[in-house]
C-alpha positions as CSV (number, residue, x, y, z in Angstrom):
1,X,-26.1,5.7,-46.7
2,X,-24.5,2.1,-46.5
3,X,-25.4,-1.2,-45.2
4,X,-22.2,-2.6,-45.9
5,X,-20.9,-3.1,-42.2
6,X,-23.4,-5.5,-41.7
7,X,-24.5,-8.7,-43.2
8,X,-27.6,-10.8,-43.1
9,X,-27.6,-14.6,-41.9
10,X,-28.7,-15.3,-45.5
11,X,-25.8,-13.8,-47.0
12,X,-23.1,-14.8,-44.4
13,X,-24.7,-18.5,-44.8
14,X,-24.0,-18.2,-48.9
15,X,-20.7,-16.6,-48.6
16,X,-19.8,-19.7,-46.0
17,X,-21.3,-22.4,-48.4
18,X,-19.2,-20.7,-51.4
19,X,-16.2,-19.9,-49.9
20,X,-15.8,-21.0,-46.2
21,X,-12.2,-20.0,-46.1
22,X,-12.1,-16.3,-47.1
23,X,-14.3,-15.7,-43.5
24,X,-13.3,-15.8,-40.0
25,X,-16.0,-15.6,-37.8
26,X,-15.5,-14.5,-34.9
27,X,-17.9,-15.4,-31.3
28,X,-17.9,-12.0,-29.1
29,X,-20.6,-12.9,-26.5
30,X,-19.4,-11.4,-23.5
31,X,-21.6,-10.0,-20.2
32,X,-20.6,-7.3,-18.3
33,X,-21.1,-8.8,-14.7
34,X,-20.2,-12.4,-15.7
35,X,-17.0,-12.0,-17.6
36,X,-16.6,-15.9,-18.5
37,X,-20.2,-16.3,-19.1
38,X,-20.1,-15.7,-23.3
39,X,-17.3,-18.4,-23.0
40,X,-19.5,-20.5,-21.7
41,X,-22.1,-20.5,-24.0
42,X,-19.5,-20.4,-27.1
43,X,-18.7,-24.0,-25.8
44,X,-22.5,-25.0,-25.3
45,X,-23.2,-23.7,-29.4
46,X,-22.0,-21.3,-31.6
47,X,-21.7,-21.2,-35.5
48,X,-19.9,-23.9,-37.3
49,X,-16.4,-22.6,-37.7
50,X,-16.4,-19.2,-35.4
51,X,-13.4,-18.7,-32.5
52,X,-14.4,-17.2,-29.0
53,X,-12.5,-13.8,-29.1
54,X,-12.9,-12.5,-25.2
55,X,-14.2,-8.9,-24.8
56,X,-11.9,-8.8,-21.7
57,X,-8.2,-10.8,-22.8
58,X,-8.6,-9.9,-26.6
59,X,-9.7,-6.6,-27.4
60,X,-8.8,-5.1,-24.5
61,X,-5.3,-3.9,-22.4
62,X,-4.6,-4.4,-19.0
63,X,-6.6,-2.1,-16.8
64,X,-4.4,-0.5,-14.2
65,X,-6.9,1.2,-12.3
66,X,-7.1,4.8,-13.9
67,X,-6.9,3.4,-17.5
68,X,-10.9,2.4,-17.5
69,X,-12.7,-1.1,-17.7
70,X,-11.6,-2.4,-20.9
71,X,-9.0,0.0,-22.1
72,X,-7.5,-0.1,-25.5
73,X,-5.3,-2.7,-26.7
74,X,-2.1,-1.8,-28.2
75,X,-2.7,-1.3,-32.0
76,X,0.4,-3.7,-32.9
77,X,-0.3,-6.1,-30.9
78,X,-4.3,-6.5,-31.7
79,X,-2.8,-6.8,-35.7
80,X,-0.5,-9.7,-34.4
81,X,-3.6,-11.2,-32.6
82,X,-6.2,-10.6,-36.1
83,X,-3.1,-12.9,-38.1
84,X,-2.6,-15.2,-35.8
85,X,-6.1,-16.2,-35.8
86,X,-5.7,-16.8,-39.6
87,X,-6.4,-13.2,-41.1
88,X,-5.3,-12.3,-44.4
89,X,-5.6,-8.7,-46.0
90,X,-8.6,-10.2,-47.8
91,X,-10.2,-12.0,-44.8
92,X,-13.8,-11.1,-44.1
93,X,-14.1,-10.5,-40.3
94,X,-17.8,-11.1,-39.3
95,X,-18.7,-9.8,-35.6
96,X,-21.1,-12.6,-33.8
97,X,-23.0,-11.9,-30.5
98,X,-26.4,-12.1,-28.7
99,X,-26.4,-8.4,-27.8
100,X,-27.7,-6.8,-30.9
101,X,-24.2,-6.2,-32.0
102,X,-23.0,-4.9,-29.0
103,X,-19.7,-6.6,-28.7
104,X,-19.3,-7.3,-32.2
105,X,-19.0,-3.6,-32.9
106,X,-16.4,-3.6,-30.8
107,X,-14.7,-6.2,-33.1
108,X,-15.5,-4.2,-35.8
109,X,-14.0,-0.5,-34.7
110,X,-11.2,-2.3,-33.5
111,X,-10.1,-4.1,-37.3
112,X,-10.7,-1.0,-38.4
113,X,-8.7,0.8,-36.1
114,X,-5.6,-1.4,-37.0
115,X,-6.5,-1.2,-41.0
116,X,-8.6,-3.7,-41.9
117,X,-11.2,-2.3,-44.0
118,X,-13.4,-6.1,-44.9
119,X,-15.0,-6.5,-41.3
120,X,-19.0,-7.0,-40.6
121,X,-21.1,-7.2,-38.1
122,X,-23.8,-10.0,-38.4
123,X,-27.4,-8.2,-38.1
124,X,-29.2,-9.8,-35.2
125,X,-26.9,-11.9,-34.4
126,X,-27.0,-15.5,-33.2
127,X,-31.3,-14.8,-32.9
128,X,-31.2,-14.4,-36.5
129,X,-29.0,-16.9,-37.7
130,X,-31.3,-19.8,-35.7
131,X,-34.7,-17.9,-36.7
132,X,-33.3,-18.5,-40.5
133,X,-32.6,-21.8,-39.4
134,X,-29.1,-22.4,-39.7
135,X,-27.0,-25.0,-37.9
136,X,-24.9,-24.4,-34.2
137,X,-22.7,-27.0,-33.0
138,X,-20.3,-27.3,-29.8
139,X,-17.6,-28.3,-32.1
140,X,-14.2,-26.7,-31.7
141,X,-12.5,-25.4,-35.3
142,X,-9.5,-26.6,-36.1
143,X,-6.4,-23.4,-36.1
144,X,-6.0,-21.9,-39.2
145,X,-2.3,-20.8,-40.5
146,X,-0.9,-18.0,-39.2
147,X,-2.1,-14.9,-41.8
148,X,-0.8,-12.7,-43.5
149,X,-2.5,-9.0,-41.9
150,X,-0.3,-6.5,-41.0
151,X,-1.4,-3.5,-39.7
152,X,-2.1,-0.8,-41.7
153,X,-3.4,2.6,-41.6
154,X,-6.3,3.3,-39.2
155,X,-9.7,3.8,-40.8
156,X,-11.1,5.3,-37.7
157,X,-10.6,7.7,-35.0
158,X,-10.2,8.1,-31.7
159,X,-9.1,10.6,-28.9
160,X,-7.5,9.6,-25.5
161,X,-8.3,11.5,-21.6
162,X,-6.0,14.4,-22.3
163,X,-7.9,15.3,-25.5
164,X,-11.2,15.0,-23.4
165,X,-10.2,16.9,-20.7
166,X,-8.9,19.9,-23.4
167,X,-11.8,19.7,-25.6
168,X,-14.4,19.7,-22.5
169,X,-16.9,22.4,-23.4
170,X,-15.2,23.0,-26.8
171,X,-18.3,24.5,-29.3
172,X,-16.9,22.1,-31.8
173,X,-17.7,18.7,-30.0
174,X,-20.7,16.9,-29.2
175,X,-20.0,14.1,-26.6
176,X,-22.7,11.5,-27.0
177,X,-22.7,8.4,-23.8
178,X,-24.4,5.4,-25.8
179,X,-25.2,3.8,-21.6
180,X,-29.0,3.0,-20.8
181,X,-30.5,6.2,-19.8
182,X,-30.5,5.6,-16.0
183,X,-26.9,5.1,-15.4
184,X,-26.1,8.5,-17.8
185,X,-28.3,10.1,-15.2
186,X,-26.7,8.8,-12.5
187,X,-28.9,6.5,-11.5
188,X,-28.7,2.8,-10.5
189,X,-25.0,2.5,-11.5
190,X,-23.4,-0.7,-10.5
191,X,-20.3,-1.1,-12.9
192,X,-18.5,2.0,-12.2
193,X,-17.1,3.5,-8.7
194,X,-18.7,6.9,-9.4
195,X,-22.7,7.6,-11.0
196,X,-23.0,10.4,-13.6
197,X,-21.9,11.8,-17.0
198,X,-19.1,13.6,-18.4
199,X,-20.2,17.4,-18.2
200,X,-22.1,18.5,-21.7
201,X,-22.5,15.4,-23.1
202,X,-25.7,14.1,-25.1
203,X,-27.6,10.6,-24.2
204,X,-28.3,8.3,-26.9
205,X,-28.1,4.6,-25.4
206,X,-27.2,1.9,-27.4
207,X,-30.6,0.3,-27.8
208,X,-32.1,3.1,-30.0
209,X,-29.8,2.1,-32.7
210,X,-31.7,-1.4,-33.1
211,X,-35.2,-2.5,-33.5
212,X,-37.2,-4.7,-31.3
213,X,-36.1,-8.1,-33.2
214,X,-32.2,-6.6,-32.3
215,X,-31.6,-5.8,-36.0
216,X,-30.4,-2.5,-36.8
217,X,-33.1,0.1,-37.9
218,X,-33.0,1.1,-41.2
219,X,-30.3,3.9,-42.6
220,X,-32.5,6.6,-43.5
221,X,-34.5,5.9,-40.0
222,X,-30.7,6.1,-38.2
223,X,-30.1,9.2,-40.3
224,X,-33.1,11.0,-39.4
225,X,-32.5,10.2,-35.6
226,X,-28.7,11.2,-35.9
227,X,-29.5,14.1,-37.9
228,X,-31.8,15.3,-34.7
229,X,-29.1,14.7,-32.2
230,X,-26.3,16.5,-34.2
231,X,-28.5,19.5,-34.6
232,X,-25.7,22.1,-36.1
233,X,-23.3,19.9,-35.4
234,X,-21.2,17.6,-38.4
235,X,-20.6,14.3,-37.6
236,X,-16.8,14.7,-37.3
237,X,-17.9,16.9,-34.0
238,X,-19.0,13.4,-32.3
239,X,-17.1,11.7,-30.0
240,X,-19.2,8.2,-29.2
241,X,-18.2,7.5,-25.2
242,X,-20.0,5.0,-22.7
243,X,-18.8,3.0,-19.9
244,X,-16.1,1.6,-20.8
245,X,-15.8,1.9,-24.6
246,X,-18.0,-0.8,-25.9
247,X,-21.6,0.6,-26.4
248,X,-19.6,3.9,-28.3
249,X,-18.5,1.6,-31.1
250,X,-22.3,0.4,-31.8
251,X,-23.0,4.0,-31.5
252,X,-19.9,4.8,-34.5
253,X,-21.6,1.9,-36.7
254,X,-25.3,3.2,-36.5
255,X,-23.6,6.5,-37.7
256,X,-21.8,4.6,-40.5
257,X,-24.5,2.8,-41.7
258,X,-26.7,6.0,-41.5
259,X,-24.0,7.3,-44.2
260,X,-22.6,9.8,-41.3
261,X,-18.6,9.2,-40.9
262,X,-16.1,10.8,-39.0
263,X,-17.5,10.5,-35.5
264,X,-14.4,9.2,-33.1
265,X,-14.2,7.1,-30.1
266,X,-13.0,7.7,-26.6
267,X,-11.6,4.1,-25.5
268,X,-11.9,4.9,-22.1
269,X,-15.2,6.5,-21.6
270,X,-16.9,7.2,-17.9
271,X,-15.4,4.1,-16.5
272,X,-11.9,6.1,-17.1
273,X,-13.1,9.8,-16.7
274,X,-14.7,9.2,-13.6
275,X,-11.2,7.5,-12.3
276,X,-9.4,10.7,-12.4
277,X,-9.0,12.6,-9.2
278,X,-11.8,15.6,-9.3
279,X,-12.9,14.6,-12.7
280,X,-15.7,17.2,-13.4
281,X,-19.3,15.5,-13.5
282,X,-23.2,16.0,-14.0
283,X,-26.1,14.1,-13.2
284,X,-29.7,14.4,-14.5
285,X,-31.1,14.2,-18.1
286,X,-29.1,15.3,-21.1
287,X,-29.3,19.2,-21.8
288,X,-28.4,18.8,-25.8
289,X,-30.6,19.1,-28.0
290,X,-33.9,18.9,-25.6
């Protein structure tokens, strides 16, 4: 079991004072109904040094209607985007939000995806960094030179809607939707066209991975839980989904850092599924695993 996708504010605030350069951090506040909001309050404070990188222009693609919310960007151009904010092979990407990790994960899975092993998420996020009682500022950081990144091979996986819709009902695959509980069971949706779940799949939403202070619960407590929603399955059987593949990558680290690899994402989750013309659906509670 590992910790070491995540860092402290303690530790992220020693690395910075030792060696400011060889860290990008990176702002990912974003909200859902309010897509310039986390822009907004990057320019009111964030922490000395970090860029805004947008959930919605930056580590997404173009939606084009079927393709989900936030679909995928291309992996060679996301690489070009990591250098040109300054990444080198060596940089360490840290992961900033207010969400528990939420969109920082998505940072996370993403560097990964494109080869980039030295990426974090900062535990708690901006909470913890101003309970430790570290410095914001509105200050803009100056550009850094273009890096040196270039895209390597990916250290994660994934699987697109054609895989989905072959693999549905597979005995080999456990599809587990990281959304709040009401909107997997079809109820009080207000993001996505259609209410429900992709047929089979396990609930798990993205708030049991994190304790009340929005810190990630221990490994061997993640374990434990993971281990329960698995049941016979390995972890390679998961594929993390949600609404519109954000939530699934803070599902994918909890598994990490509970020392169980291999899960994969599907980029477009429901908001995608539930696009397609007669897409299969369910409602109700989860049937996996009680």
């Amino acid at each position: 079991m590992s910790s070491s996708f995540l860092i402290t504010a303690q530790a992220l605030q020693a690395r910075l004072a030792q060696n400011p350069d060889s860290v990008l951090l990176c702002d990912c506040r974003f909200d859902l109904v309010d897509p310039d909001l986390g822009k907004r309050a990057y320019d009111a404070s964030h922490l000395p040094g970090a860029v805004y990188v947008d959930l919605g222009r930056s580590l997404s693609s173009e939606k084009n209607g079927l393709n989900g919310r936030h679909p995928l960007p291309d992996a060679a151009v996301f690489a070009q985007y990591l250098a040109a904010l300054g990444v080198n092979q060596d940089t360490l990407i840290v992961g900033v939000d207010a969400h528990g990790g939420l969109y920082g994960s998505r940072l996370w899975w993403l560097a990964r995806w494109v080869g980039h092993a030295n990426v974090v998420v900062l535990d708690g996020g901006m909470p913890a960094w101003e309970k430790a009682g570290y410095a914001l500022t509105a200050a803009q950081p100056a550009a850094r030179p273009v890096g040196n990144f270039k895209r390597g091979a990916s250290l994660v996986s994934s699987v697109d809607l054609a895989n989905m819709q072959a693999g549905l009902g597979r005995a080999d695959r456990l599809i587990v939707d990281a959304r709040p509980g009401d909107r997997f069971q079809g109820q009080n949706e207000t993001l996505d066209a259609m209410a429900g779940h992709i047929p089979g799949a396990a609930s798990r939403p993205v708030k049991e991975n994190l304790n009340d202070d929005g810190t990630f619960k221990a490994p061997e407590v993640l374990r434990a839980e993971f281990t329960k929603l698995l049941g016979s399955h390995p972890a390679k059987d998961l594929v993390a989904s949600c609404g519109s593949g954000v939530s699934a990558c803070h599902l994918l680290l909890a598994l990490e850092l509970a020392g169980m690899s291999g899960g994969a994402l599907y980029g477009g989750s429901w908001s995608e599924w539930s696009s397609q013309p007669n897409a299969p659906t369910e409602t109700g509670p989860s049937r996996v695993n009680g």
